[in-house]
MMTF fields as JSON, N, C-alpha, C and O atoms, coordinates in Angstrom:
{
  "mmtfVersion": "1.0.0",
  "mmtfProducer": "UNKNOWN",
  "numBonds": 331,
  "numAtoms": 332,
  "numGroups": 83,
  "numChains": 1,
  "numModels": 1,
  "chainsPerModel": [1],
  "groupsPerChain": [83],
  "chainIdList": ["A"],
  "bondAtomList": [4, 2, 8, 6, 12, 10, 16, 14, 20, 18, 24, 22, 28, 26, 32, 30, 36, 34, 40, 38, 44, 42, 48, 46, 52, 50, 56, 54, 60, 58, 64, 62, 68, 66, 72, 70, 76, 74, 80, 78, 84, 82, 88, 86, 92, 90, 96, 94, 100, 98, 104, 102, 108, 106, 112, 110, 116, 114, 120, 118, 124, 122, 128, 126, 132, 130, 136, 134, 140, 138, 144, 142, 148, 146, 152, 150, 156, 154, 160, 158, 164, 162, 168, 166, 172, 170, 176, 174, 180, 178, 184, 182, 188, 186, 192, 190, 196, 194, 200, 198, 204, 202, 208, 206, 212, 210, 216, 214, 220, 218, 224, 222, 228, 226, 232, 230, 236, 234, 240, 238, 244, 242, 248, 246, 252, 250, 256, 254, 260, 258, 264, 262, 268, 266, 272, 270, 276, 274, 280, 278, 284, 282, 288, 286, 292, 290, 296, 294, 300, 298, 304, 302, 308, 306, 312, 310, 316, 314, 320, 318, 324, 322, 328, 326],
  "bondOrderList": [1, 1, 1, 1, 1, 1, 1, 1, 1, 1, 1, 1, 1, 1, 1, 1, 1, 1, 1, 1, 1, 1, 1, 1, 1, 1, 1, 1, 1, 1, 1, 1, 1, 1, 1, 1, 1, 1, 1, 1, 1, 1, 1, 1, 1, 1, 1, 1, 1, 1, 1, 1, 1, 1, 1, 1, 1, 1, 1, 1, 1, 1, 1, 1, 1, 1, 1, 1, 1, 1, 1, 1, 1, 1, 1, 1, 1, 1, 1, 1, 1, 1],
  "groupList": [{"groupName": "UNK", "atomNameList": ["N", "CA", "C", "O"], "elementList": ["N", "C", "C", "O"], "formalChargeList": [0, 0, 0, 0], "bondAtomList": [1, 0, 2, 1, 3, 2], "bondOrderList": [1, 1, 2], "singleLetterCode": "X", "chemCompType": "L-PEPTIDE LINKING"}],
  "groupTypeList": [0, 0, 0, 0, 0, 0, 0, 0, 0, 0, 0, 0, 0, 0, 0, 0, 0, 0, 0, 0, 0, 0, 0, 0, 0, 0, 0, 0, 0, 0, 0, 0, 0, 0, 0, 0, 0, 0, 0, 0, 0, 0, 0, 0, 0, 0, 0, 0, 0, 0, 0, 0, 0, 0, 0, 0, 0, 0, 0, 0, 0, 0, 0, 0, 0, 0, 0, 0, 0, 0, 0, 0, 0, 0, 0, 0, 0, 0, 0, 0, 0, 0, 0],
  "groupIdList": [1, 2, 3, 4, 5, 6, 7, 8, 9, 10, 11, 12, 13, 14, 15, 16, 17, 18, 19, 20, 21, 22, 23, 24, 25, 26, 27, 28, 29, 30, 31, 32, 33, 34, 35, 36, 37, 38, 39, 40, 41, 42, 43, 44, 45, 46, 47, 48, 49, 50, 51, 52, 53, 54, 55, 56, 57, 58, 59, 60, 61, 62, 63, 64, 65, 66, 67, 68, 69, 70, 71, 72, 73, 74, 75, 76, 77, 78, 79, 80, 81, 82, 83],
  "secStructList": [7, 7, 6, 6, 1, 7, 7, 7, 7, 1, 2, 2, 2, 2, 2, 2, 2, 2, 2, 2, 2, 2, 2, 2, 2, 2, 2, 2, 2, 2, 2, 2, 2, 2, 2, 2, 2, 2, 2, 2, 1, 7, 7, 7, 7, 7, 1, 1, 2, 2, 2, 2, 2, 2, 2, 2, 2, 2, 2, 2, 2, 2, 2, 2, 2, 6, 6, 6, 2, 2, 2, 2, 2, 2, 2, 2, 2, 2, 2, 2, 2, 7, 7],
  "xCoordList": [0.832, 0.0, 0.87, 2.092, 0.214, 1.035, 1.199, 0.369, 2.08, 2.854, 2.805, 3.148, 2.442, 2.657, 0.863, 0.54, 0.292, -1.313, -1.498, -1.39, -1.772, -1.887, -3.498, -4.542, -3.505, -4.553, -5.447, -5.482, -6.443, -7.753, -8.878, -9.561, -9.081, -10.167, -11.273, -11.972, -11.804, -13.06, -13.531, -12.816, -14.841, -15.325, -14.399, -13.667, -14.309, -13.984, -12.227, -11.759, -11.558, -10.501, -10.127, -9.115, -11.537, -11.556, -12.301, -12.255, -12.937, -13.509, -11.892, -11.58, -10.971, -9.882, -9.259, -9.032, -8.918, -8.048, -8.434, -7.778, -9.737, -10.483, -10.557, -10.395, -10.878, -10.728, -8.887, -8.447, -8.126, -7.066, -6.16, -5.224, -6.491, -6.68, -7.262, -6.762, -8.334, -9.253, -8.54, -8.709, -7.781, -7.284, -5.832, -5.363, -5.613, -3.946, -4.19, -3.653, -5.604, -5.967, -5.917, -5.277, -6.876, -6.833, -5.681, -5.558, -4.626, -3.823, -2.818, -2.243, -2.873, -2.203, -2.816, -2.013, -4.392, -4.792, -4.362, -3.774, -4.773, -3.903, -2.552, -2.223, -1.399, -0.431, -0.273, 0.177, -0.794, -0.813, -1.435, -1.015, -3.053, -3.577, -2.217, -1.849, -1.816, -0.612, 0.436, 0.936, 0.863, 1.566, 1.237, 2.177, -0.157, -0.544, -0.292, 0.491, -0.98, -0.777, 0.257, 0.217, 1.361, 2.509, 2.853, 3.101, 2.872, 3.361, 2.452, 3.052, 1.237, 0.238, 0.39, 0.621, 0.384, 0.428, 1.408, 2.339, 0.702, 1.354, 2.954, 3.277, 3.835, 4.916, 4.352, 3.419, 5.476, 5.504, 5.868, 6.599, 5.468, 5.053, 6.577, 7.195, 7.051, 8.613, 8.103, 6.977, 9.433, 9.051, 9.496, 8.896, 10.665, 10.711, 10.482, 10.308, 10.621, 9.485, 10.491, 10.21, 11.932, 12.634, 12.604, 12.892, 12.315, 12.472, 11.324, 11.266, 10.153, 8.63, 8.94, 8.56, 9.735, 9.616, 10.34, 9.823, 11.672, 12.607, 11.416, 11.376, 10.701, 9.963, 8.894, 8.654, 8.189, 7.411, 8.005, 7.522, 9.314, 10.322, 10.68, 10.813, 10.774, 11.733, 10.044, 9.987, 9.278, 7.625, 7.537, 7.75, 7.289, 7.215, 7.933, 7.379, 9.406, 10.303, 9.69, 9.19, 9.789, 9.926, 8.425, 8.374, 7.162, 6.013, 6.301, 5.806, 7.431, 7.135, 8.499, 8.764, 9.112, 9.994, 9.422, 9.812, 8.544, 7.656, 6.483, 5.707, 6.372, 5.484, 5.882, 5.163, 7.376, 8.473, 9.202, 9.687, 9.041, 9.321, 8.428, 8.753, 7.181, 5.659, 5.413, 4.561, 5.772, 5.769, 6.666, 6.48, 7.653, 8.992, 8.82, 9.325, 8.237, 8.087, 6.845, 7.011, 5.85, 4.528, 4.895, 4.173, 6.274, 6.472, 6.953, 6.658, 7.873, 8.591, 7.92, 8.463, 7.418, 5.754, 5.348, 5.484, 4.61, 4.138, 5.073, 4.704, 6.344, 7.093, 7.725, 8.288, 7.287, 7.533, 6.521, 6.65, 5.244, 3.883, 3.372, 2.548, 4.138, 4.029, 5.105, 5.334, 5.579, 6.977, 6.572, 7.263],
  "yCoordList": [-1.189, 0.0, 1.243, 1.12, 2.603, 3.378, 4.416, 4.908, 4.46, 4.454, 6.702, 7.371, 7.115, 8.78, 9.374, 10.445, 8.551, 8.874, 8.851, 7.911, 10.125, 9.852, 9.464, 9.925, 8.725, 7.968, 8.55, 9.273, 8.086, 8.816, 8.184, 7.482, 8.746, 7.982, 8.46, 7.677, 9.687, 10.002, 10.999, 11.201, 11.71, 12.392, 13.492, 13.448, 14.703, 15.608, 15.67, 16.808, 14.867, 14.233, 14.353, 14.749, 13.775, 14.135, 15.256, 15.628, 15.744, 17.468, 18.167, 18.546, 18.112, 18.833, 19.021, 20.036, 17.374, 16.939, 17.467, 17.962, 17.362, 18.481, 19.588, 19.999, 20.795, 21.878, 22.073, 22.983, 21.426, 21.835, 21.601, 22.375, 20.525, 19.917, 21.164, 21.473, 21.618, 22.618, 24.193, 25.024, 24.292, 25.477, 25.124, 25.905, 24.327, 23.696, 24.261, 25.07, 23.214, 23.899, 24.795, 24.759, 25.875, 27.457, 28.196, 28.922, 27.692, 27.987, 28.029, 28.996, 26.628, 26.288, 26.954, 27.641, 27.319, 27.651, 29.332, 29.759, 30.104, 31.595, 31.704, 32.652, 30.683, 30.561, 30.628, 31.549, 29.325, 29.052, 30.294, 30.701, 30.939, 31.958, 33.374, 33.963, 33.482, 34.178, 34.184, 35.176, 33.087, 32.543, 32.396, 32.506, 32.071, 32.26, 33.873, 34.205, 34.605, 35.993, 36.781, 37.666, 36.523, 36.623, 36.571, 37.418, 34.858, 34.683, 35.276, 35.633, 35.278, 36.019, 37.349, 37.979, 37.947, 39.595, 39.975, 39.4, 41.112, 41.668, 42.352, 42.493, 42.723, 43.001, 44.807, 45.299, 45.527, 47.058, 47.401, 46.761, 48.077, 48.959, 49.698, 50.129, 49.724, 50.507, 51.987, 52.475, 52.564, 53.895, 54.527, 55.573, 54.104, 55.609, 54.189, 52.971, 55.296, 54.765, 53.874, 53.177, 54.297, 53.291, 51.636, 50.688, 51.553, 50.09, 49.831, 48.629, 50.419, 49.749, 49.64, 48.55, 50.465, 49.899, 48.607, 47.625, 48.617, 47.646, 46.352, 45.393, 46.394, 45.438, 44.694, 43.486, 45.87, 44.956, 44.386, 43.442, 45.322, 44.218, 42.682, 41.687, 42.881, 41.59, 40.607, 39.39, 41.144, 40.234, 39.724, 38.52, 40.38, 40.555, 39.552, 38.855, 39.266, 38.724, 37.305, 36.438, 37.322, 36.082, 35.068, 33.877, 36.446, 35.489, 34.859, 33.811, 35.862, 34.963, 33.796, 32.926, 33.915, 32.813, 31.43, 30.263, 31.998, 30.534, 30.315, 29.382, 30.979, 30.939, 29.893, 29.04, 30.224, 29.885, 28.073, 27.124, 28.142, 26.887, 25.863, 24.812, 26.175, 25.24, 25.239, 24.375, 25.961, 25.476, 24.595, 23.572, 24.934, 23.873, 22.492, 21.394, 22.758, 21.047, 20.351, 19.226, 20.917, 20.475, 19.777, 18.911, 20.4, 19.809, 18.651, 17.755, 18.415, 16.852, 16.398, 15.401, 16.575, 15.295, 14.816, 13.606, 15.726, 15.626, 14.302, 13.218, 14.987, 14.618, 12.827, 12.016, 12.702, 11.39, 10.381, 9.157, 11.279, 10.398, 9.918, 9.089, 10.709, 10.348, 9.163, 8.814, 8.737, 7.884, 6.715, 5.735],
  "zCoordList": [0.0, 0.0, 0.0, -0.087, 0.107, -0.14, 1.227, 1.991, 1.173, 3.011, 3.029, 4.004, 2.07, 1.845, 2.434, 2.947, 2.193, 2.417, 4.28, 5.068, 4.479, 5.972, 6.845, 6.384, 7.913, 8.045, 8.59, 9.586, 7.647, 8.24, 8.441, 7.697, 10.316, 11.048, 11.375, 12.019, 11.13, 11.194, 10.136, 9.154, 10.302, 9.131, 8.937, 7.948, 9.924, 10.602, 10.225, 10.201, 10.026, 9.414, 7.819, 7.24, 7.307, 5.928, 5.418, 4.246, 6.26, 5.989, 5.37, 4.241, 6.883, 6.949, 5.761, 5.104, 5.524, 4.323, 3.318, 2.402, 3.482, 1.609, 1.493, 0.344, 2.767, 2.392, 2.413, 1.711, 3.017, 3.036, 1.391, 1.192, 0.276, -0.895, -2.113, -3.194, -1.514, -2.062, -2.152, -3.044, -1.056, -0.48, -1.743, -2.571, -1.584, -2.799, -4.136, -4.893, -4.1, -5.332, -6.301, -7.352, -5.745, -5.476, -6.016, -7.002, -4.817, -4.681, -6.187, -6.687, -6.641, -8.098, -8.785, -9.416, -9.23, -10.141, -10.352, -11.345, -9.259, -9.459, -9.744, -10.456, -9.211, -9.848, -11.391, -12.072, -11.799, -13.499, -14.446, -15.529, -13.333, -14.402, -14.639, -15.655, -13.279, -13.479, -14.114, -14.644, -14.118, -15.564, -16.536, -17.323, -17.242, -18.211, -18.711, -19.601, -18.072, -18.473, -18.702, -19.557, -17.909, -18.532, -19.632, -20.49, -19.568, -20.937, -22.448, -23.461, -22.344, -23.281, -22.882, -23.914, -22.124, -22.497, -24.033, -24.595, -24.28, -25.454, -24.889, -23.71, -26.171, -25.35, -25.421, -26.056, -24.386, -24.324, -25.828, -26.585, -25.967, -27.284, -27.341, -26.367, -28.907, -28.597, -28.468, -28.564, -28.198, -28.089, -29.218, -29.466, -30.243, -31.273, -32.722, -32.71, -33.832, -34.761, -35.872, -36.847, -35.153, -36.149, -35.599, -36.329, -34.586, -33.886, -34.193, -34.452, -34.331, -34.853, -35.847, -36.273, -36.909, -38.287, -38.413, -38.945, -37.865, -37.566, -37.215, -37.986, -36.302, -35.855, -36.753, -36.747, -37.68, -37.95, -39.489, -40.113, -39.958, -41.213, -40.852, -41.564, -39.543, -39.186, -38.927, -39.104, -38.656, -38.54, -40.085, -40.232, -41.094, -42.441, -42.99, -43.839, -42.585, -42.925, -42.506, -43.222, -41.808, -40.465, -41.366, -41.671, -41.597, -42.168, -43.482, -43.898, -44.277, -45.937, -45.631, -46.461, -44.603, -44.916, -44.034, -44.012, -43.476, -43.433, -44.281, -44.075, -45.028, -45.954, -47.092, -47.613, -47.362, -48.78, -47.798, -48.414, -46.353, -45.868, -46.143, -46.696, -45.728, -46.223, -47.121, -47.33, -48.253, -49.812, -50.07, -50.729, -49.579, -50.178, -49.37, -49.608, -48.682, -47.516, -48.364, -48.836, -48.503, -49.215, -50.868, -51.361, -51.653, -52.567, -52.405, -53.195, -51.242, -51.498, -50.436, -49.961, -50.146, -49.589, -50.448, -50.629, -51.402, -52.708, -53.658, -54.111, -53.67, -54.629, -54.19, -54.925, -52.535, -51.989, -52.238, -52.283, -52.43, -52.076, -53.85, -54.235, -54.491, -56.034, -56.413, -57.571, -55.525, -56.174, -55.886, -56.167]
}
């Protein structure tokens, strides 16, 4: 059996154990939503207008060269599944 579970002999016992379980809970879940949000928040906005431009070239960039990756992958799939 498993020797970590501590023993429990009356109701009043397992009331405890559950709100104290419940309270853990809780506890994890504001953690994680907090971490969630973090990580999803948008970033701070730059402040002068060459780093936004800078920013959204290098976005621009970043989309057609995965754009030009999933074309080129989709051909030799293609070009495997024909052979």
């Amino acid at each position: 059996m498993n020797n970590n579970k501590p023993q429990v002999s009356t109701l009043d016992d397992i009331r405890a154990l559950r709100r104290q379980a419940l309270l853990d809970v809780r506890q994890q879940k504001e953690v994680l939503t907090a971490t969630t949000r973090k990580l999803v928040a948008p970033f701070t906005s730059t402040v002068n207008k060459g780093n936004s431009i800078k920013k959204a070239f290098n976005a621009g960039v970043a989309i057609f060269d995965g754009f030009i990756l999933g074309i080129r992958l989709i051909r030799k799939i293609q070009k495997i599944v024909r052979r």
